[in-house]
Each structure stands twice: as structure tokens, then as C-alpha cells.
C-alpha positions in Angstrom: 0.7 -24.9 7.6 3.2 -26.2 5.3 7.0 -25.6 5.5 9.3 -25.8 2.4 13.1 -25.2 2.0 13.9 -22.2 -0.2 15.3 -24.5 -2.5 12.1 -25.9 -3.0 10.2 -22.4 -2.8 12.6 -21.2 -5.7 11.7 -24.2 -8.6 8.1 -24.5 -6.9 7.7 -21.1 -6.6 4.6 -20.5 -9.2 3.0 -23.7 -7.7 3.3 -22.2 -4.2 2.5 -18.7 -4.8 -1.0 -19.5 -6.7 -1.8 -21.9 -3.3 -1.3 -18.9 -1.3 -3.4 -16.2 -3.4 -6.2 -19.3 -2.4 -5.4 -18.9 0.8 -2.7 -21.5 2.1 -0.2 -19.8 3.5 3.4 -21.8 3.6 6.6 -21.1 5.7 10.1 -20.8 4.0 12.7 -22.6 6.0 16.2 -22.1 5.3 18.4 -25.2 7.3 15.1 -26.1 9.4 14.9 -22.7 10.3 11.4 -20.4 9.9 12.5 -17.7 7.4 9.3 -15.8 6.4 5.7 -16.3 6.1 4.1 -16.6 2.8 0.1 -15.3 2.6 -2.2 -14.0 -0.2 -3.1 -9.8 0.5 -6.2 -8.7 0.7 -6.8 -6.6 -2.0 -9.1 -4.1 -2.4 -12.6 -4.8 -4.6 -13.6 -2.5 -7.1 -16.1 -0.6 -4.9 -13.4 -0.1 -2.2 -10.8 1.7 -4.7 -10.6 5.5 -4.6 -11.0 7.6 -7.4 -10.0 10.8 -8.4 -12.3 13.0 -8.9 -14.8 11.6 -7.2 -16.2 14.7 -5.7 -16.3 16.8 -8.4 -19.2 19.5 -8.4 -19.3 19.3 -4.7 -16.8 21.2 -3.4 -15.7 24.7 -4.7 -12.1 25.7 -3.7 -11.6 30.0 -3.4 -10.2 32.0 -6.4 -7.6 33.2 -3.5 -6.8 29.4 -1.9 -3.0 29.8 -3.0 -2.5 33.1 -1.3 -5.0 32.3 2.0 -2.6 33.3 5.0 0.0 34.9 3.2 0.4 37.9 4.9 0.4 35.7 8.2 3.0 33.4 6.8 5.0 35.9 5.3 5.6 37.8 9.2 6.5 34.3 10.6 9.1 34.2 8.2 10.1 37.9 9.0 9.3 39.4 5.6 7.1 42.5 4.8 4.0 41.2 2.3 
């Protein structure tokens, strides 16, 4: 893996970050010494982002889902609903 000096990581820095997104990860040093790790992310295809919405039709949510427990809740929190 190869190590650069933050100097050089600052005015190489679009060289070494499109290496990386290919998959060569590089160490910044800072006097000799391992700083960080530099590597690409995994990021998600277009089959494995989520939509919204995605099960509409499917589910049906209550007319009364807002109020469901609100007599319960309301005695925890000592009040007569």
C-alpha cells in the first residue's frame, strides 16, 4: 500500500483520490507517521437503494392510527382522556 506525506496528498490529492475510488487504497503520513487510511466506499447499486414508497397499495394504515393508545397513554401521564 502506498504511503504519501500530506504535503504530497494535498497537491496530488485529485490523482490520489481517483486511484482509490479504483481500489488502491494509500496511507497519509504526517513526519513518517501513519495518519489515516485512504479507501474507495462501497456504494450502493441502483437495485440496492430504498425508495419511498415502495410499498404503496400494500399496506393500509387505520383511520384512528394517530389516536391508537390514547386513552392508555393519556393515564400514564396522569391525565383524564
Amino acid at each position: 500500500m502506498e504511503t504519501v506525506n500530506i504535503h504530497e496528498a494535498k497537491t496530488q490529492l485529485s490523482r490520489l483520490v481517483d486511484k482509490a475510488a479504483k481500489g488502491e487504497s494509500f496511507v497519509i503520513a504526517k513526519a513518517g507517521k501513519p495518519l489515516v487510511k485512504v479507501t474507495a466506499l462501497e456504494a450502493p447499486t441502483g437495485g440496492q437503494i430504498r425508495r419511498l414508497g415502495f410499498m404503496a397499495g400494500q399496506i393500509v394504515v387505520p383511520d384512528d392510527f394517530d389516536r391508537m393508545g390514547e386513552a392508555e397513554i393519556a393515564q400514564l401521564f396522569g391525565s383524564d382522556a
